[in-house]
Steps between C-alpha positions, in 0.01 A plus 500: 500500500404714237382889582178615353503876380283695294581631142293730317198395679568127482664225760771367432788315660864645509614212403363455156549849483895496508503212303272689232742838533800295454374346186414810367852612539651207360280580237577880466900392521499218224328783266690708564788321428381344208472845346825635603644172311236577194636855479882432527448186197347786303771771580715279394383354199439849371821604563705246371254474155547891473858401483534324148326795320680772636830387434410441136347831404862634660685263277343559200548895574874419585517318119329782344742740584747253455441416177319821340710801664619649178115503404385669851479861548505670804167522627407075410811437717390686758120366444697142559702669794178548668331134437826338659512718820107460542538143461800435732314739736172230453790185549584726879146458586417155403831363687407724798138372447639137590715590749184632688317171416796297650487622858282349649685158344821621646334597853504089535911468502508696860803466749699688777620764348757748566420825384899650550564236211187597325628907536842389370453327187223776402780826573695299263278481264482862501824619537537658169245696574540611851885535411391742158325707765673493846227386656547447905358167599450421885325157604416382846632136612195310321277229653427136379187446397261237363518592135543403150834616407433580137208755658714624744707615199262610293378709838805670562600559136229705370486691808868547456439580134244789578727672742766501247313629206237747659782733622533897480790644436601463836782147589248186550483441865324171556495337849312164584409478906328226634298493805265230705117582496297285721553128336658661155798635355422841386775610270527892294692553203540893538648774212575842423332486168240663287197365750146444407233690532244371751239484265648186306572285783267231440587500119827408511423216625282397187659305227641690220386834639792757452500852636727624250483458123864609403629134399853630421540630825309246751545159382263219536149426445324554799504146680778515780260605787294331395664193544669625818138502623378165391831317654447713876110377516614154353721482823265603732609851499397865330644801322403852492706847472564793643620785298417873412645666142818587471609383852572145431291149636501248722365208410420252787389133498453215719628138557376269790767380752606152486327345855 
């Protein structure tokens, strides 16, 4: 038996409503997934096209000097200096361009994973540089989780990676805690470093937004947290900071438990 109600004036019955709502958001959800499959096919083709070109304007600067050094003078070979490091700074942002086109690909190839595994194989990936500067790492035992393992590393690396490189002159002191917040895993990655001004919390979030222009010092082009934030909603989670200048962050994101 269907229930009659009134909407906007006008009888209807549930029913029919329901079954109107629920077409709707069918509707709404193939859209919307057609465009997020749209928007990663163009990512990607402009990425890999931007390819080709860039790595023949820096092999035909490469032959230049190659072939006509005893006809450069100082300033053209630093003119050429410039044109290879701007393009192999332009090759960084097209492959981190397609990396950021590719997660929501990889999001599909999800598992149990274990996250002490996950911490593992990313500290050894950074050894050399927590070794270079005595950095103190402490990690709670680690949960499993529903995940995709390749965003799990991806997760933990660049957070990893920021800790290491935004320090002060102080020894890096990064510890990873892990906690359970109502049906989530809510985990912080916590340093001593330079911290971040409250001001720019939402815009390090944004892809290739940097807060600080001095390449030779802070490495990168401006994508990590991005992507850090992309793979925690992709997994039903979130990411935010807290931090002041000067006395280090925390950065804290979520993961839901496995039921």
């Amino acid at each position: 038996m269907n229930e009659t109600v009134q909407i906007n004036g006008v009888k209807t019955h549930l029913s029919d409503e329901q079954d109107r709502l629920r077409m709707e958001n069918e509707s709404l959800k193939n859209s919307l997934e057609k465009m997020t499959q749209e928007m990663n096919q163009f990512s990607y083709i402009v990425s890999h096209d931007l390819q080709a070109p860039l790595r023949t304007i820096t092999g035909f600067m490469e032959l230049l000097v190659k072939r006509y050094s005893d006809k450069l003078d100082d300033a053209a070979r630093q003119y050429i200096d410039y044109a290879v490091k701007g393009t192999v700074k332009v090759q960084r942002l097209v492959f981190d361009l397609l990396e950021y086109s590719r997660l929501n690909t990889s999001i599909k190839e999800t598992g149990e994973v274990d996250l002490n595994e996950i911490f593992a194989e990313v500290k050894e990936k950074y050894k050399a540089d927590s070794e270079s500067t005595g950095a103190i790492l402490h990690c709670d035992k680690l949960p499993v989780v529903n995940a995709s393992r390749k965003q799990m590393i991806q997760l933990f690396g660049h957070l990893l990676d920021n800790a290491l490189k935004f320090r002060n002159e102080s020894v890096p002191e990064i510890n990873i805690s892990v906690k359970t917040d109502n049906d989530k895993w809510k985990f912080c990655v916590k340093d001593n470093g330079i911290g971040i001004d409250p001001a720019f919390f939402e815009k390090i979030f944004i892809v290739f937004r940097r807060l600080y222009s001095d390449e030779s010092k802070y490495k990168g082009t401006g994508i990590g947290l991005a992507l850090c934030k992309r793979i925690a909603e992709l997994h039903g989670g979130a990411i935010w900071v807290e931090s002041e200048s000067g006395k280090g962050s925390s950065f804290y994101f979520t993961i839901p438990v496995i039921k």
